[in-house]
C-alpha positions as CSV (number, residue, x, y, z in Angstrom):
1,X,-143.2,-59.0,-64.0
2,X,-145.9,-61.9,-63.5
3,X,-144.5,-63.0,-60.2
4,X,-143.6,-59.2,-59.0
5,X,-147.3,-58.4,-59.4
6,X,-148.4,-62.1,-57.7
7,X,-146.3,-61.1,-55.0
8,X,-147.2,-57.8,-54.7
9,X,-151.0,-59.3,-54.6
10,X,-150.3,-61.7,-52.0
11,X,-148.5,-59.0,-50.1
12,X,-151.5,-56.0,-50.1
13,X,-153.4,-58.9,-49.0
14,X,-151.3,-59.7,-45.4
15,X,-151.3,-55.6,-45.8
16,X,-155.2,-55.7,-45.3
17,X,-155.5,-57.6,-42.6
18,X,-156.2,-55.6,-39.2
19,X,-153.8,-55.6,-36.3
20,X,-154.7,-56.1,-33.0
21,X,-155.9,-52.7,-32.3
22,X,-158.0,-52.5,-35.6
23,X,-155.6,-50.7,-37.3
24,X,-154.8,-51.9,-40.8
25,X,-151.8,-54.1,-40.4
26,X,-148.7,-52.4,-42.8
27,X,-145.9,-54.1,-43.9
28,X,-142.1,-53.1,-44.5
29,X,-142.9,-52.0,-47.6
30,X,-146.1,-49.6,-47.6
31,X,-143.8,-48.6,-44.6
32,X,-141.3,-47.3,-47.3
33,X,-143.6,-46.1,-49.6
34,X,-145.4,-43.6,-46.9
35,X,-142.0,-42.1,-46.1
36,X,-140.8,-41.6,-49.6
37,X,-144.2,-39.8,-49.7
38,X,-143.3,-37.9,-46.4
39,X,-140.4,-36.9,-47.9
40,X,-142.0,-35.8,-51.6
41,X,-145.7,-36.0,-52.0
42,X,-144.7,-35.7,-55.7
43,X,-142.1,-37.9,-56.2
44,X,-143.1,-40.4,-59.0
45,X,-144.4,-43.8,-58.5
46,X,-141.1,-45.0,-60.4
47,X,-139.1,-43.2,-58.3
48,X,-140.9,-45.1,-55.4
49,X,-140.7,-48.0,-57.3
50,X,-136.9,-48.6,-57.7
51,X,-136.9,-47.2,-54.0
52,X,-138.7,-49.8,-52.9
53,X,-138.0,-52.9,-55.4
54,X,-142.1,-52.6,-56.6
55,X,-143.4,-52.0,-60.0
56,X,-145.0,-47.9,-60.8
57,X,-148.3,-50.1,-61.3
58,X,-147.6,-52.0,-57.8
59,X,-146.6,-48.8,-56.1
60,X,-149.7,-47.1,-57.1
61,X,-152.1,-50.2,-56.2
62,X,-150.7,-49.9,-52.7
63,X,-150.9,-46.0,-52.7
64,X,-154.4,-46.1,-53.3
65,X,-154.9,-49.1,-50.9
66,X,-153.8,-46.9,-48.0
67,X,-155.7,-43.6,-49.1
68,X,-158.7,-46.1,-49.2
69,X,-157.8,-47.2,-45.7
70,X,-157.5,-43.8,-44.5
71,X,-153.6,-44.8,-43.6
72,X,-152.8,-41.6,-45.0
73,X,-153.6,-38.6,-47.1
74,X,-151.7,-36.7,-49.3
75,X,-152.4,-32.9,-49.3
76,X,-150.6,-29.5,-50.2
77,X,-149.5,-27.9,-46.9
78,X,-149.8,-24.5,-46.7
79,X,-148.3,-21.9,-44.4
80,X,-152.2,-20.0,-43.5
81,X,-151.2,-16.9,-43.3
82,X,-149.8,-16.8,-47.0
83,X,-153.4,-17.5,-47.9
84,X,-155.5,-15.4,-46.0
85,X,-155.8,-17.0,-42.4
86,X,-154.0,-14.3,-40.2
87,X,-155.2,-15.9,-37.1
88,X,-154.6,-19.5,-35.7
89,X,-155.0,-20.6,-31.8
90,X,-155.3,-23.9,-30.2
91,X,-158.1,-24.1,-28.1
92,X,-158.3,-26.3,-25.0
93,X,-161.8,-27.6,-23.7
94,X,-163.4,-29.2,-21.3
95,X,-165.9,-31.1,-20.7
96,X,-169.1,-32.2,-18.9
97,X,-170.8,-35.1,-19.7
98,X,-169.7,-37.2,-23.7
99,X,-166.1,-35.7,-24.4
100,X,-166.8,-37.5,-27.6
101,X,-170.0,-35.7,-28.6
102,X,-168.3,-32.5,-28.1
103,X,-165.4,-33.7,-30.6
104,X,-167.5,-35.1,-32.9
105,X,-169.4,-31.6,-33.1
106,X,-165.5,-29.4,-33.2
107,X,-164.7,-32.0,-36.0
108,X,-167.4,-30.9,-38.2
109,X,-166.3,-27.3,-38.0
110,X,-164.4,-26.1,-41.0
111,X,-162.1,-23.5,-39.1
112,X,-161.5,-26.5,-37.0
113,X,-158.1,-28.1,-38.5
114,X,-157.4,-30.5,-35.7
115,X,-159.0,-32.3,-32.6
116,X,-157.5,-34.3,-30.3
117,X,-159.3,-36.0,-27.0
118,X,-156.5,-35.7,-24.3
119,X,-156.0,-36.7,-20.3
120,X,-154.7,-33.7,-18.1
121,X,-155.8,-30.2,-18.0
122,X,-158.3,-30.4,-20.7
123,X,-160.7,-33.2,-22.6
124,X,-159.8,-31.7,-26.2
125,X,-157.5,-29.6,-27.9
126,X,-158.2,-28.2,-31.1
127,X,-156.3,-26.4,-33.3
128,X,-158.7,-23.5,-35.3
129,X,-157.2,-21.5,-38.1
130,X,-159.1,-18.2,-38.9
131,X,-159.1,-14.9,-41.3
132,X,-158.9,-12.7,-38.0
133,X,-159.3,-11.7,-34.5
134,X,-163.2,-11.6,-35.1
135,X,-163.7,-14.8,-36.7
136,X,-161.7,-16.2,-34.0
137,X,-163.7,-14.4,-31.3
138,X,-166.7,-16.0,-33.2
139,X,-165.9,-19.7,-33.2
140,X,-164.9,-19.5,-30.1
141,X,-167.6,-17.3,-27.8
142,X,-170.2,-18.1,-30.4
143,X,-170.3,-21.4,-31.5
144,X,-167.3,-23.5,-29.2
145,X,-168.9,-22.4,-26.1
146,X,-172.8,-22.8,-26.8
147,X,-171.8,-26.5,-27.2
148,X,-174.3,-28.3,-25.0
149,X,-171.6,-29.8,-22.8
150,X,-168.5,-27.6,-23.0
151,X,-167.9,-26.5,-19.4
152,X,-164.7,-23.8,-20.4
153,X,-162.5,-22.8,-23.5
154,X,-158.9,-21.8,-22.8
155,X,-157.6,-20.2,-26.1
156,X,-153.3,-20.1,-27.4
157,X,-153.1,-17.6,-30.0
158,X,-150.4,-18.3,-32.2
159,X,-148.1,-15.4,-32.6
160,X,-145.7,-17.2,-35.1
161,X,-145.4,-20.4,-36.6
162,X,-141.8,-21.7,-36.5
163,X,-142.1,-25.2,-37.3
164,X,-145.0,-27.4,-38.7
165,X,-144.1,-30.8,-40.4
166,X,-145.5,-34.0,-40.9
167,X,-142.2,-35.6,-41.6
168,X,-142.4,-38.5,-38.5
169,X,-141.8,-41.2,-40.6
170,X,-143.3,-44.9,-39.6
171,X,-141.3,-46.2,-37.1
């Protein structure tokens, strides 16, 4: 068990170094453990474990290494409209002047779920997830476009979800 942990140790250490981009750098096996996680954000460190020839204690070092990182979170996904969000749209924005400014400011919204700085028809997309047609009418007339530097809003009310998964693996 000594040398599993050693090497474990020596390889959450390669693990933190940054790749070229800045990104951490992730080796084959936090790789394996995030899609054991895609695939059951339950399953048992173990279970991940014996997947993944690592120790419960060495699965769970690196699971924590990469929700320090930010690599990934691990969160209960909900379908919104069995909890009370009957309206979801994504909203495309542009922009005069810092596009980042004006996702910095959508990102600090709570209705806002996702934001995404994009080249083609619009600077941002973001995805906003509401109780109704009035709080959506709200975020968007009232607080989107008073943003010092969004020029227009074009809104894509979601009229049924059919598939939402986070199940892309690592490539």
């Amino acid at each position: 068990m000594h040398s599993e942990v050693v090497a474990s140790r020596s390889a959450d250490q390669r693990d933190l170094r940054e790749s070229r981009n800045g990104s951490p750098h992730l080796d084959a096996v936090s790789l394996a453990i995030i899609e054991q996680l895609q695939e059951d954000g339950r399953r048992p460190y173990a279970a991940i474990g014996k997947a993944v020839g690592l120790s419960e204690a060495a699965v769970r070092q690196r699971v924590q290494k990469l929700l320090d990182q930010g690599v990934m979170q691990i969160v209960a996904v909900t379908d919104p409209l069995t909890v009370g969000f009957r309206r979801q749209a994504m909203v495309g924005v542009n922009v005069q002047g810092d596009v980042e400014a004006v996702a910095d400011a959508l990102t600090a919204m709570s209705e806002v779920e996702y934001v995404v700085m994009t080249a083609g028809s619009f600077d941002i997309l973001a995805e906003i997830v509401c109780e109704d047609d009035d709080h959506l009418l709200d975020v968007i007339n009232k607080r989107i476009r008073a943003m010092p530097g969004v020029r227009s809003t074009e809104s894509f009310v979601y009229l049924k979800l059919k598939k939402q998964t986070y199940m892309w693996g690592t490539r």
